[in-house]
mmCIF file of the N, C-alpha and C atoms, coordinates in Angstrom:
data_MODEL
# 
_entry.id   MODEL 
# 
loop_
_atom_site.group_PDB 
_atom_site.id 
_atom_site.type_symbol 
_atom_site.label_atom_id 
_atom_site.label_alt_id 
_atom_site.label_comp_id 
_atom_site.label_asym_id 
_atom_site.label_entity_id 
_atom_site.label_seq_id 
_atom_site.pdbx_PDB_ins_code 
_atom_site.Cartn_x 
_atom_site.Cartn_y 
_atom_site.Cartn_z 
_atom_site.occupancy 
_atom_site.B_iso_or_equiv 
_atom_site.pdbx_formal_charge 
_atom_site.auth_seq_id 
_atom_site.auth_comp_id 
_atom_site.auth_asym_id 
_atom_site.auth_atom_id 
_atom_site.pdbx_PDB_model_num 
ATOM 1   N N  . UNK A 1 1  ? -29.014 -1.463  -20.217 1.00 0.00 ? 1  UNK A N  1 
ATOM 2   C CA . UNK A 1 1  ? -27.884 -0.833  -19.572 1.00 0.00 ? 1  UNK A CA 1 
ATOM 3   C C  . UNK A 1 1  ? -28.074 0.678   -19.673 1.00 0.00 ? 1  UNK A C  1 
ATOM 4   N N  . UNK A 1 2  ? -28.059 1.548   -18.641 1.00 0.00 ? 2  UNK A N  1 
ATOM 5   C CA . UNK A 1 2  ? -28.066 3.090   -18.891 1.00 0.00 ? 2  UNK A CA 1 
ATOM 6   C C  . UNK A 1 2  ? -26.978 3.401   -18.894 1.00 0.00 ? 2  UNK A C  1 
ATOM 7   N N  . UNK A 1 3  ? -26.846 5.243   -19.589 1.00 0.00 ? 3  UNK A N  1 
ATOM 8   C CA . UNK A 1 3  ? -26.077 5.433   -20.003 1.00 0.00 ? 3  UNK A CA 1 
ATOM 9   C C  . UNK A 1 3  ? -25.333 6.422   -19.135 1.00 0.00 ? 3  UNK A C  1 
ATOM 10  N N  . UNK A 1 4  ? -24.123 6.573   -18.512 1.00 0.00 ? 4  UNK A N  1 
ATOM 11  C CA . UNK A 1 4  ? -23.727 7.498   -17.696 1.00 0.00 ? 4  UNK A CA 1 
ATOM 12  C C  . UNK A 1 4  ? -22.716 8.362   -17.839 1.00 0.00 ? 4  UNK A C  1 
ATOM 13  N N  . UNK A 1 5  ? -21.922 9.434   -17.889 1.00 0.00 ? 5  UNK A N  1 
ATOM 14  C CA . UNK A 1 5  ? -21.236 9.999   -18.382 1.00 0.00 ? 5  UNK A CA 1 
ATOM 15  C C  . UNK A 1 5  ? -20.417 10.508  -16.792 1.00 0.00 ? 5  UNK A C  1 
ATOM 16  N N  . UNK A 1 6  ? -19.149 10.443  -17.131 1.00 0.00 ? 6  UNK A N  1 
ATOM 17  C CA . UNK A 1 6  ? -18.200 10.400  -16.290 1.00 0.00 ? 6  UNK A CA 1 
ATOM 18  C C  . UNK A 1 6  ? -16.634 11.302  -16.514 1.00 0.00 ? 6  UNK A C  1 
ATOM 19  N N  . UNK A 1 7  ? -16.406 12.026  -15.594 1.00 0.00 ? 7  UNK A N  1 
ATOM 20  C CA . UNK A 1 7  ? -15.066 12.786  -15.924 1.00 0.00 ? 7  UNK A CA 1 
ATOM 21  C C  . UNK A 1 7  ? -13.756 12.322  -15.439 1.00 0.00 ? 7  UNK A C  1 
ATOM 22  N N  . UNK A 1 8  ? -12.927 11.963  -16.308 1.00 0.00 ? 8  UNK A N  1 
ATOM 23  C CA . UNK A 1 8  ? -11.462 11.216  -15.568 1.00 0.00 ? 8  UNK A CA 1 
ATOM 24  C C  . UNK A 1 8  ? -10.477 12.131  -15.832 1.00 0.00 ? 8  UNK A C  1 
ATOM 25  N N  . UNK A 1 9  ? -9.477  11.783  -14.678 1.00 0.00 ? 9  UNK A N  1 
ATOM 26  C CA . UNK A 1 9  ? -8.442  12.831  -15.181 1.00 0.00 ? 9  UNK A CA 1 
ATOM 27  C C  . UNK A 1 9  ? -7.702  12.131  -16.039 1.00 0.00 ? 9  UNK A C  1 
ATOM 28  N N  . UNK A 1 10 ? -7.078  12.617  -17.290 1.00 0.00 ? 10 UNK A N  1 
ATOM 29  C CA . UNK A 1 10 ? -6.519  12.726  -18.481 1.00 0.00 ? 10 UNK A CA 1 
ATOM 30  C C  . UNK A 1 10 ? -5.501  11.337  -18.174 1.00 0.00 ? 10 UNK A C  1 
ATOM 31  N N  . UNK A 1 11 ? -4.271  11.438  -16.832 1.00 0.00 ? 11 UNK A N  1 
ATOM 32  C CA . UNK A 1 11 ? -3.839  10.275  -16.943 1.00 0.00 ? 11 UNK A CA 1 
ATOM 33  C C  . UNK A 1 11 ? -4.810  8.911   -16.742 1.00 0.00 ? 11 UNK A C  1 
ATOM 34  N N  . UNK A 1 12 ? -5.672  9.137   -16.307 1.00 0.00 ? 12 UNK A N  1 
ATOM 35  C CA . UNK A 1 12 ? -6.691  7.886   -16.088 1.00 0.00 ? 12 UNK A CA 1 
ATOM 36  C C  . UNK A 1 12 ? -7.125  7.508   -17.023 1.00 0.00 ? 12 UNK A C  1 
ATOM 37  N N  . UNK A 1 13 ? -7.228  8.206   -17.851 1.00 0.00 ? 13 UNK A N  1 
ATOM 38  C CA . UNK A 1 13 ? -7.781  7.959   -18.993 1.00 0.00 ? 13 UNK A CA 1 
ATOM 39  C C  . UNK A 1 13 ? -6.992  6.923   -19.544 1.00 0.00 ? 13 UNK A C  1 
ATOM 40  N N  . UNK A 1 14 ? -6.009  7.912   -19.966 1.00 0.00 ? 14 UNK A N  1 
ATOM 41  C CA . UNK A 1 14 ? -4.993  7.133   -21.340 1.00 0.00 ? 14 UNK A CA 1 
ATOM 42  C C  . UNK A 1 14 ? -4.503  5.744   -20.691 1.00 0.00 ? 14 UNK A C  1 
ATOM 43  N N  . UNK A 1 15 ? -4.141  5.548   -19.276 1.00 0.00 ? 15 UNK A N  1 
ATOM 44  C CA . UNK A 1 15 ? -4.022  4.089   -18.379 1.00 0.00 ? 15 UNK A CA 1 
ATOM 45  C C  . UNK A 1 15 ? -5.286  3.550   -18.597 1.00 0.00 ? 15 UNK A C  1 
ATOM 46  N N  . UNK A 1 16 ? -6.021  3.812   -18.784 1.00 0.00 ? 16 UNK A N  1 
ATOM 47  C CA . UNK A 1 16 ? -7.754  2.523   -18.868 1.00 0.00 ? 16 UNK A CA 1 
ATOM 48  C C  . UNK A 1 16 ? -7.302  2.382   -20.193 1.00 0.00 ? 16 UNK A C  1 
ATOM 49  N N  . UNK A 1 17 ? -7.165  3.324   -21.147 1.00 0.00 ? 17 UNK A N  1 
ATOM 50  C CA . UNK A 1 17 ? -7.550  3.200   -22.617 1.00 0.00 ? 17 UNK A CA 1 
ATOM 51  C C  . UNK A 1 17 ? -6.325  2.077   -22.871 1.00 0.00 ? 17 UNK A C  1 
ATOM 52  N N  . UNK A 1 18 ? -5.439  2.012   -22.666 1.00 0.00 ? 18 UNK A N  1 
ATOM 53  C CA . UNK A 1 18 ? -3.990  1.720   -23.012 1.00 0.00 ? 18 UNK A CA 1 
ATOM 54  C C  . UNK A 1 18 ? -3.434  0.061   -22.014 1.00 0.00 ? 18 UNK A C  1 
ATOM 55  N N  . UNK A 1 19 ? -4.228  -0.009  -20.978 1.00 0.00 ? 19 UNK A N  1 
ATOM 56  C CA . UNK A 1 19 ? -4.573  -1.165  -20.065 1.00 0.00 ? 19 UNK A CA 1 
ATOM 57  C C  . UNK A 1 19 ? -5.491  -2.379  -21.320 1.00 0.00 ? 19 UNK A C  1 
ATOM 58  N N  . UNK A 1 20 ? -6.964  -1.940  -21.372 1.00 0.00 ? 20 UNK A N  1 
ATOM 59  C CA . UNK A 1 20 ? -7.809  -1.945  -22.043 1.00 0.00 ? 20 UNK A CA 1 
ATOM 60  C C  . UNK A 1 20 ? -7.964  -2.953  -23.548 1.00 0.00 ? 20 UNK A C  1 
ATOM 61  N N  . UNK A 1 21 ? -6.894  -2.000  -24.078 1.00 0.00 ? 21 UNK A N  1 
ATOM 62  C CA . UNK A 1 21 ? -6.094  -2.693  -25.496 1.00 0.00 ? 21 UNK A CA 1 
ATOM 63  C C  . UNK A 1 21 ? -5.270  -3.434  -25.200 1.00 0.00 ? 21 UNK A C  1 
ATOM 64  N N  . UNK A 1 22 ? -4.588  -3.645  -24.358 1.00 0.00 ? 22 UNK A N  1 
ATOM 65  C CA . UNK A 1 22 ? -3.455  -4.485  -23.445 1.00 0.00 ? 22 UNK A CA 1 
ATOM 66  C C  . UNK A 1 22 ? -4.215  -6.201  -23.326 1.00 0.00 ? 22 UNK A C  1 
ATOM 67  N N  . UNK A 1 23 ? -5.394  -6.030  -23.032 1.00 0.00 ? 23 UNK A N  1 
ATOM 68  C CA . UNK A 1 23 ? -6.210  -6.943  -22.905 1.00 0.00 ? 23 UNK A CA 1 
ATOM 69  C C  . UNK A 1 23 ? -7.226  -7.489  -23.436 1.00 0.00 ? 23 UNK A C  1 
ATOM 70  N N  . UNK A 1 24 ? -7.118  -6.882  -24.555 1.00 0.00 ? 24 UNK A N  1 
ATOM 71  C CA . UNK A 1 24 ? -8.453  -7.023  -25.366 1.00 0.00 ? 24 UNK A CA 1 
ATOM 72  C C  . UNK A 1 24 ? -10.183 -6.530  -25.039 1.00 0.00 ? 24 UNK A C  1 
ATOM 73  N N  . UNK A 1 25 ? -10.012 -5.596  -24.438 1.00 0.00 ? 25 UNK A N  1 
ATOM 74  C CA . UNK A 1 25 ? -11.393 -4.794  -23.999 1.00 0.00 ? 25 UNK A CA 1 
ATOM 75  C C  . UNK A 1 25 ? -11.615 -3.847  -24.509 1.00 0.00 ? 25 UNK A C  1 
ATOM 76  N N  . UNK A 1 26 ? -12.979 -3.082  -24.544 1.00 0.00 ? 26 UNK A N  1 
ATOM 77  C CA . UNK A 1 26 ? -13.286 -1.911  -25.072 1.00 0.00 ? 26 UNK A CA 1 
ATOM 78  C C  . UNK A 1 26 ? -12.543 -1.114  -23.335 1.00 0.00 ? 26 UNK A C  1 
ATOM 79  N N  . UNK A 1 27 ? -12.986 0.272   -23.641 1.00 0.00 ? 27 UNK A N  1 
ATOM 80  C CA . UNK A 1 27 ? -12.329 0.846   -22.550 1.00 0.00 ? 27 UNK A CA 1 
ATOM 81  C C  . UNK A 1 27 ? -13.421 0.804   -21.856 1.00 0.00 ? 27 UNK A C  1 
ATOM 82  N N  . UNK A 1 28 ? -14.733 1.043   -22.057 1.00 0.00 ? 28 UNK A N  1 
ATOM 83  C CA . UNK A 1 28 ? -15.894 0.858   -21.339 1.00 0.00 ? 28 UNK A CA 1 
ATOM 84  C C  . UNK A 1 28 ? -16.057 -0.093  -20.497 1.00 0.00 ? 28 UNK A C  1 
ATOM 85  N N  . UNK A 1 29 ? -16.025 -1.763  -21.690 1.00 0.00 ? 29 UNK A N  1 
ATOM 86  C CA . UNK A 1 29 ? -15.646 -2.840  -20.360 1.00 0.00 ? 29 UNK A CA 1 
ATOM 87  C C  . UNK A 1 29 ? -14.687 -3.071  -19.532 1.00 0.00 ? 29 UNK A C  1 
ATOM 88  N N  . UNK A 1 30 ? -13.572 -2.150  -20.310 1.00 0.00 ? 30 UNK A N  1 
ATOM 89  C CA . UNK A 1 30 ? -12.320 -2.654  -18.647 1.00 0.00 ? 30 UNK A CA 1 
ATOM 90  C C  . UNK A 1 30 ? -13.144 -1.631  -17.772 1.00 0.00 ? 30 UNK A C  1 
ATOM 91  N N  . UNK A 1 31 ? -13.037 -0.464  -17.835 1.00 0.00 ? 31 UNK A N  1 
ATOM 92  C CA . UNK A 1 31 ? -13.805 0.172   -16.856 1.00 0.00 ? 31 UNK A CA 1 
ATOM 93  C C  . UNK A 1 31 ? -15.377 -0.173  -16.126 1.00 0.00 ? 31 UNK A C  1 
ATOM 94  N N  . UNK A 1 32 ? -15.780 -0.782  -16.473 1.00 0.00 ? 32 UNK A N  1 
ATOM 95  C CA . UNK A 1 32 ? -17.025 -1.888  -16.264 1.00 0.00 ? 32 UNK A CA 1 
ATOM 96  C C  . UNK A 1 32 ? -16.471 -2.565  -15.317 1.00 0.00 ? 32 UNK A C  1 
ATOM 97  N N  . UNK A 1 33 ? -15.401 -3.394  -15.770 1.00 0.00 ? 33 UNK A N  1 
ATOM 98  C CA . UNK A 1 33 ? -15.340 -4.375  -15.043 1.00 0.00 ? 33 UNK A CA 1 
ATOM 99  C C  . UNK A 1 33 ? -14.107 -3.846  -13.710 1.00 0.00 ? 33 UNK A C  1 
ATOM 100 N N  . UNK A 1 34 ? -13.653 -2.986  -13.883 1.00 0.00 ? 34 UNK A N  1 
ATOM 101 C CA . UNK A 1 34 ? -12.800 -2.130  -12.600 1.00 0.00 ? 34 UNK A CA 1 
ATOM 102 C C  . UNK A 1 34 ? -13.808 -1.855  -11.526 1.00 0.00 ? 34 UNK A C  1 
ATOM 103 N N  . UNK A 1 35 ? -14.681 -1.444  -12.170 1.00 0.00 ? 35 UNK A N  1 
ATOM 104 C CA . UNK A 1 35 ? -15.677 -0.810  -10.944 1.00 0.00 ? 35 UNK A CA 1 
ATOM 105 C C  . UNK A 1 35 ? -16.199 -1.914  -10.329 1.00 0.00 ? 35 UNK A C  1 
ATOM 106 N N  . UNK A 1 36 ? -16.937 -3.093  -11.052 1.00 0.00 ? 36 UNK A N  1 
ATOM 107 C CA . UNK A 1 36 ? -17.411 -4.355  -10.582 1.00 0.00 ? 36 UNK A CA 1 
ATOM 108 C C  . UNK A 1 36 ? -16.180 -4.903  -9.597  1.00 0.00 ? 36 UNK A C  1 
ATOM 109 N N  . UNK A 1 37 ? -15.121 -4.698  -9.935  1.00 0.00 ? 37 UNK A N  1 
ATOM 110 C CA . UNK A 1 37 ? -14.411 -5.196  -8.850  1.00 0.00 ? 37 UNK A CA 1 
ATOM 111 C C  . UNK A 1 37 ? -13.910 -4.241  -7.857  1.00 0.00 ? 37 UNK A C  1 
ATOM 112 N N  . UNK A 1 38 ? -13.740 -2.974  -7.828  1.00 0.00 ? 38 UNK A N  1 
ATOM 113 C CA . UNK A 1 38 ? -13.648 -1.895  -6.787  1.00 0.00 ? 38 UNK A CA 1 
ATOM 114 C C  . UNK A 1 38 ? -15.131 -2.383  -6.021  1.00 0.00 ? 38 UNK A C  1 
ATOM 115 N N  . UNK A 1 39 ? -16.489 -2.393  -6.688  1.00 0.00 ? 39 UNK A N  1 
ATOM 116 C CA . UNK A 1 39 ? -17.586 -3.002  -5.641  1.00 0.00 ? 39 UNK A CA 1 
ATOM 117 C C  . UNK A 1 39 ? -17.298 -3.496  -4.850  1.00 0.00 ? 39 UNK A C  1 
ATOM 118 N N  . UNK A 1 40 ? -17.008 -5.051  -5.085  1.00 0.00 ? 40 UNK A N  1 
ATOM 119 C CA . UNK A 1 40 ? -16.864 -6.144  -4.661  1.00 0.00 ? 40 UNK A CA 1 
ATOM 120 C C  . UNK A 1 40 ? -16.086 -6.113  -3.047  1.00 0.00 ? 40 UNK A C  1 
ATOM 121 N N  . UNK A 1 41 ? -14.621 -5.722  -3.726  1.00 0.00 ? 41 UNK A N  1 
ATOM 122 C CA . UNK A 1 41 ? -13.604 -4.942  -2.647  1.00 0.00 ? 41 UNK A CA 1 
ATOM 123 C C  . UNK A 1 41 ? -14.420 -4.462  -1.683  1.00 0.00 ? 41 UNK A C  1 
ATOM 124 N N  . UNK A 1 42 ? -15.395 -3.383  -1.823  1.00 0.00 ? 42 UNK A N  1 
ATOM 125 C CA . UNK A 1 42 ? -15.533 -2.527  -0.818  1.00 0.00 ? 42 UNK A CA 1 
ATOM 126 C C  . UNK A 1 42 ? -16.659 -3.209  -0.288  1.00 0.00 ? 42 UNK A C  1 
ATOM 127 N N  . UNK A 1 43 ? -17.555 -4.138  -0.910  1.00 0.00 ? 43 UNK A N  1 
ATOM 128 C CA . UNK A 1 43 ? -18.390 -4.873  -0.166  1.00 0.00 ? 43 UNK A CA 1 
ATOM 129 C C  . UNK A 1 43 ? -18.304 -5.770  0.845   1.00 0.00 ? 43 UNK A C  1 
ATOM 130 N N  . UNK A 1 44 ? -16.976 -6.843  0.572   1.00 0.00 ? 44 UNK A N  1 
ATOM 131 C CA . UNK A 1 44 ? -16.036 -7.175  1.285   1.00 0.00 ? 44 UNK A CA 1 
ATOM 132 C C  . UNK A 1 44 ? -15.302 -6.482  2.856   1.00 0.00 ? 44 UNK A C  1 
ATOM 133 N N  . UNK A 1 45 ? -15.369 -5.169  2.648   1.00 0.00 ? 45 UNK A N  1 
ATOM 134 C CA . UNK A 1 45 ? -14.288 -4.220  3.669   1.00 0.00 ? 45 UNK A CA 1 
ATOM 135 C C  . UNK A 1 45 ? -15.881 -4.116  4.774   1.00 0.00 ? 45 UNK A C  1 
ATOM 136 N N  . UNK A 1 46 ? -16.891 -3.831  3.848   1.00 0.00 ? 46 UNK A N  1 
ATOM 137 C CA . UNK A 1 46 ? -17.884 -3.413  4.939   1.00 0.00 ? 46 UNK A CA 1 
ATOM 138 C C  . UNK A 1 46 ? -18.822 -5.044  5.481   1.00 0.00 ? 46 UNK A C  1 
ATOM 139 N N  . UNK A 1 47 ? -18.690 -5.728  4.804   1.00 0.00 ? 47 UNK A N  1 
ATOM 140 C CA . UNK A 1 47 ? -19.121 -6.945  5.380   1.00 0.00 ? 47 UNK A CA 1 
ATOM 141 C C  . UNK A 1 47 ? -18.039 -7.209  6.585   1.00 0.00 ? 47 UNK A C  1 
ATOM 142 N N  . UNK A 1 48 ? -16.836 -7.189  6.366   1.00 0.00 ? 48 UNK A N  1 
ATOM 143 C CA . UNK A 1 48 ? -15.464 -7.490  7.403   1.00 0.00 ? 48 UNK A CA 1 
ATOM 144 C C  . UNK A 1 48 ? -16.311 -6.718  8.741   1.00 0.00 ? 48 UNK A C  1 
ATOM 145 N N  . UNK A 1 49 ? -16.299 -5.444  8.361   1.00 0.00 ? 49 UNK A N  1 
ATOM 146 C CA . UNK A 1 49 ? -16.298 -4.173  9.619   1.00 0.00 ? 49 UNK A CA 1 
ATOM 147 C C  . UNK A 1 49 ? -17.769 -4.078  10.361  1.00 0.00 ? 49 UNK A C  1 
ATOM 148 N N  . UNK A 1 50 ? -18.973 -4.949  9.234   1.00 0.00 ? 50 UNK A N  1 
ATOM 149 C CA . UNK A 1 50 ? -20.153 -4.872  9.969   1.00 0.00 ? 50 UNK A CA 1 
ATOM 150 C C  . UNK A 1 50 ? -20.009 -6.720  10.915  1.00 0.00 ? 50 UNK A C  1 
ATOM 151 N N  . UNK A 1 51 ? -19.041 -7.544  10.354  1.00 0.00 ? 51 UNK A N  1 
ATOM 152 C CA . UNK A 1 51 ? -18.832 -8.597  11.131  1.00 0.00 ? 51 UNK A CA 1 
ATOM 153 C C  . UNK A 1 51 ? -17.645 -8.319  12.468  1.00 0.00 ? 51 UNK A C  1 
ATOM 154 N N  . UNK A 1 52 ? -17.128 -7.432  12.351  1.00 0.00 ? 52 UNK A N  1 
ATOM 155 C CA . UNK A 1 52 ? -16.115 -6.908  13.732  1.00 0.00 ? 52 UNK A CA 1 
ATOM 156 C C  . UNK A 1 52 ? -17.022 -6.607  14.697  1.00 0.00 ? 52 UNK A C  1 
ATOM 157 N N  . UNK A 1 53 ? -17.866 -5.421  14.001  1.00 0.00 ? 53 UNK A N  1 
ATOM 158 C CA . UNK A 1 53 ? -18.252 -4.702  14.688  1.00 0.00 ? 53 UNK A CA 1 
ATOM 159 C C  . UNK A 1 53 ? -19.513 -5.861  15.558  1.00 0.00 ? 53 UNK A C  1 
ATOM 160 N N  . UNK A 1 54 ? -19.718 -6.465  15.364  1.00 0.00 ? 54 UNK A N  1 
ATOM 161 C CA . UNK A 1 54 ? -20.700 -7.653  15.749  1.00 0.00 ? 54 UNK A CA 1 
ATOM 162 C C  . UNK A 1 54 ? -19.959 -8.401  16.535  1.00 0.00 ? 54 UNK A C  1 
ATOM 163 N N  . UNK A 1 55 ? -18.940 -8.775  16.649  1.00 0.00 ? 55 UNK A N  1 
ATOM 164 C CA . UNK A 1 55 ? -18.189 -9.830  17.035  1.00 0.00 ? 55 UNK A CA 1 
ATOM 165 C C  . UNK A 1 55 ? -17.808 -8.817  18.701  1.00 0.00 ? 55 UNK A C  1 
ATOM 166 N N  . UNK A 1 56 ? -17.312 -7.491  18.446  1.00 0.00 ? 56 UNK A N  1 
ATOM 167 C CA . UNK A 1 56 ? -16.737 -6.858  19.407  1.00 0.00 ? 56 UNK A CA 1 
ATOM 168 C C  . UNK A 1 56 ? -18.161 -6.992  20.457  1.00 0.00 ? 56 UNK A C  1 
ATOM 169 N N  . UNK A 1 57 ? -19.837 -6.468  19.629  1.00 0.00 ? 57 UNK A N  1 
ATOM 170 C CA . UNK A 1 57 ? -20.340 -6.721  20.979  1.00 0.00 ? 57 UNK A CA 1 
ATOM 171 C C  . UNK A 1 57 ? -20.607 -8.452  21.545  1.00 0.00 ? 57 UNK A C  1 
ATOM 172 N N  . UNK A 1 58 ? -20.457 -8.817  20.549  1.00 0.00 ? 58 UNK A N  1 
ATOM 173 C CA . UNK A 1 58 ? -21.116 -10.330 21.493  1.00 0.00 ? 58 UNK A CA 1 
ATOM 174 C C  . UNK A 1 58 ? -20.092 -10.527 22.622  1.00 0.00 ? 58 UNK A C  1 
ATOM 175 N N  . UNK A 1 59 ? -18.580 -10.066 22.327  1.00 0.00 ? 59 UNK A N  1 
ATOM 176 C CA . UNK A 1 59 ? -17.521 -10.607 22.943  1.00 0.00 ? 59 UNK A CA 1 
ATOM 177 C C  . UNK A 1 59 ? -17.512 -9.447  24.317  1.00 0.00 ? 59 UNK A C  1 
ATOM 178 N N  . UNK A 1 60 ? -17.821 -8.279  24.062  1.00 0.00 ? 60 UNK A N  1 
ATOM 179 C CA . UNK A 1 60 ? -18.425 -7.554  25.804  1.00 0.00 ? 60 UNK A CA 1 
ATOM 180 C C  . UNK A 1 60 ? -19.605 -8.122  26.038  1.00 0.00 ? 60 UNK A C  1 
ATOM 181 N N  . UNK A 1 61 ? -20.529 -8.547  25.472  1.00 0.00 ? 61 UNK A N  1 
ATOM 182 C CA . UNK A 1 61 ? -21.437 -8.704  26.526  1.00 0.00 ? 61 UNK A CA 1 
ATOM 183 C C  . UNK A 1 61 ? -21.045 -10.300 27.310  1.00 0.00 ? 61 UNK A C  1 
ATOM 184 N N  . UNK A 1 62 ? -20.106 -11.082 26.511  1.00 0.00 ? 62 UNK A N  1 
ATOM 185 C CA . UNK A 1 62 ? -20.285 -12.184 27.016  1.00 0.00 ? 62 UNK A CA 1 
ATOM 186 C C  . UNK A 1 62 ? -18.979 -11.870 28.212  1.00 0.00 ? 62 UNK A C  1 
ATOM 187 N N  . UNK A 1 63 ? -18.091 -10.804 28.184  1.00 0.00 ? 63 UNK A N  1 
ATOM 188 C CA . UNK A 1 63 ? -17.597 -10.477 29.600  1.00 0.00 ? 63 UNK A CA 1 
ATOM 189 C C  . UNK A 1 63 ? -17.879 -10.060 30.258  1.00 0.00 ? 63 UNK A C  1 
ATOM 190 N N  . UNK A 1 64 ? -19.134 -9.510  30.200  1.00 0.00 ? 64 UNK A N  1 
ATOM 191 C CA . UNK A 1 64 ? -20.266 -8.882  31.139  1.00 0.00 ? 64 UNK A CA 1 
ATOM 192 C C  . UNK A 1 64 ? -20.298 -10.649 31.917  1.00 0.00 ? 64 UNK A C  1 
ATOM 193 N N  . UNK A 1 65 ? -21.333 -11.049 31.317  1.00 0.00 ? 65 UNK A N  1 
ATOM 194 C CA . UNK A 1 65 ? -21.654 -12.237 31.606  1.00 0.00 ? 65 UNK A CA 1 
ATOM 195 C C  . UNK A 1 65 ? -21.008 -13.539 32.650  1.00 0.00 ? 65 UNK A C  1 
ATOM 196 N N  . UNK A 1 66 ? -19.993 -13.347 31.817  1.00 0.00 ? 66 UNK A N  1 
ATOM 197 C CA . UNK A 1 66 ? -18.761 -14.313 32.775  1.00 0.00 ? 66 UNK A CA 1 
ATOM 198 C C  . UNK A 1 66 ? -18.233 -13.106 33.899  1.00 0.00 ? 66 UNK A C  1 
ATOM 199 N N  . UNK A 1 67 ? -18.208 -11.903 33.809  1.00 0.00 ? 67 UNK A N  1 
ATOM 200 C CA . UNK A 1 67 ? -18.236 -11.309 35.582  1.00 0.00 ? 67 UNK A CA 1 
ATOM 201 C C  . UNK A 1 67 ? -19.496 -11.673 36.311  1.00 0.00 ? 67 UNK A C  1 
ATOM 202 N N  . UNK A 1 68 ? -20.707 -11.612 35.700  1.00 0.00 ? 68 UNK A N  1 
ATOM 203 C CA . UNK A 1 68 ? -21.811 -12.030 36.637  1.00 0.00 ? 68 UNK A CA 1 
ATOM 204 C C  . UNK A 1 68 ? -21.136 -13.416 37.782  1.00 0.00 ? 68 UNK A C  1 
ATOM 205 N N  . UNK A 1 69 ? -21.081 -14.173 36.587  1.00 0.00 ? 69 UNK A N  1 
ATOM 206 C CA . UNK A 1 69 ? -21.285 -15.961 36.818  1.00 0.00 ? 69 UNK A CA 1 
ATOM 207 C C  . UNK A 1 69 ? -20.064 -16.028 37.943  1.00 0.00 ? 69 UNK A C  1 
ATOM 208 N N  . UNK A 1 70 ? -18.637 -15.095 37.695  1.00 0.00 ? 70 UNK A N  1 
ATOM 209 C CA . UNK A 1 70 ? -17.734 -14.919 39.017  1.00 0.00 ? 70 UNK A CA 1 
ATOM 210 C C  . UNK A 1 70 ? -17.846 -14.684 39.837  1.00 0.00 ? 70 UNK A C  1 
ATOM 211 N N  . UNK A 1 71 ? -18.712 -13.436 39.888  1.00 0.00 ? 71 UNK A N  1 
ATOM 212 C CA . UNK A 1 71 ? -19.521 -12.994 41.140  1.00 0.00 ? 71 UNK A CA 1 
ATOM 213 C C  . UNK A 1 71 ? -20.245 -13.639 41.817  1.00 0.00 ? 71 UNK A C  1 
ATOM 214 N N  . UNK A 1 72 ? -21.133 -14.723 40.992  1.00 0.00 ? 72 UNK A N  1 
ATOM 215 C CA . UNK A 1 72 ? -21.512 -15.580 41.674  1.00 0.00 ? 72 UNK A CA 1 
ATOM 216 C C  . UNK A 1 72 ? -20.953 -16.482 42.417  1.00 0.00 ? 72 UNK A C  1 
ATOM 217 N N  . UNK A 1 73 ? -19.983 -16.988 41.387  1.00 0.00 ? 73 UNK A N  1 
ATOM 218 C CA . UNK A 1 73 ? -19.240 -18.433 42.512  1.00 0.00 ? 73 UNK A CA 1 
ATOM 219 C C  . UNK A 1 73 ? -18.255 -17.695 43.335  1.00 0.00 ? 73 UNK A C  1 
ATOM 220 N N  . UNK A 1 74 ? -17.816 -16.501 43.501  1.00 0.00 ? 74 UNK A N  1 
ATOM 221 C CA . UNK A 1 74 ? -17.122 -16.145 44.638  1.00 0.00 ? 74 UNK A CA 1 
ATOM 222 C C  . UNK A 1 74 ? -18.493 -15.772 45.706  1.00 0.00 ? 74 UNK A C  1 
ATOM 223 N N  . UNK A 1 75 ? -19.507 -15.666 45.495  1.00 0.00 ? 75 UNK A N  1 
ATOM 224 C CA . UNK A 1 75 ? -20.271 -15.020 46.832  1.00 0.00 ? 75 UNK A CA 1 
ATOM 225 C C  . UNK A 1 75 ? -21.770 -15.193 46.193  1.00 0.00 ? 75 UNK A C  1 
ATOM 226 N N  . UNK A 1 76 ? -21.764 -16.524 46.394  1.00 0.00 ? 76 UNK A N  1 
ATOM 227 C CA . UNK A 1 76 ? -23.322 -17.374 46.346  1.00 0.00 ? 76 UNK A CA 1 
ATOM 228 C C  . UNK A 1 76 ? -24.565 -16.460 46.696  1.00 0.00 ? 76 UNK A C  1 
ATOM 229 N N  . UNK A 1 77 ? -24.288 -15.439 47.854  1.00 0.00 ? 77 UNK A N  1 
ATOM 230 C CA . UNK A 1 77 ? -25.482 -15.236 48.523  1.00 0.00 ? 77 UNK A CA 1 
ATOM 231 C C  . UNK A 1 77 ? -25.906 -13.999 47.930  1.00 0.00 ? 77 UNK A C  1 
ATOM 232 N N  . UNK A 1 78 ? -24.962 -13.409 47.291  1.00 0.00 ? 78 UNK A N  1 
ATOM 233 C CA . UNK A 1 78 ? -25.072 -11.883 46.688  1.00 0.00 ? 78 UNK A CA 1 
ATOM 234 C C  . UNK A 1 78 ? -25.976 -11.812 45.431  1.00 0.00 ? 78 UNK A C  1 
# 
């Protein structure tokens, strides 16, 4: 595990530290495990937004598509 050093503001602090003991954790692992789940969260938000964003084109091109196929059955010869 490396070692990283980090600046919180003062109320953040004493809420991790005071959470922490609340639960039986060092403050390190609640904060360990906050971040592991702030990850998660945000891995989640960008999996969502890289699956929108996927979904929005399949869903124009496939109205591209279905105007072709209209165009067609209104005017066969075109």
């Amino acid at each position: 595990m490396r070692l990283i050093s980090v600046k919180l503001p003062e109320e953040l602090l004493r809420a991790s530290t005071r959470i922490a003991e609340a639960v039986g954790l060092t403050r390190a692992e609640y904060i360990r495990r906050a971040l592991e789940e702030a990850n998660r969260r945000t891995e989640r938000r960008l999996r969502a937004k890289r699956l929108g964003d996927a979904s929005r084109r399949v869903r124009e091109e496939g109205m591209r598509v279905n105007a072709e196929f209209a165009a067609i059955e209104h005017e066969p010869d075109a």
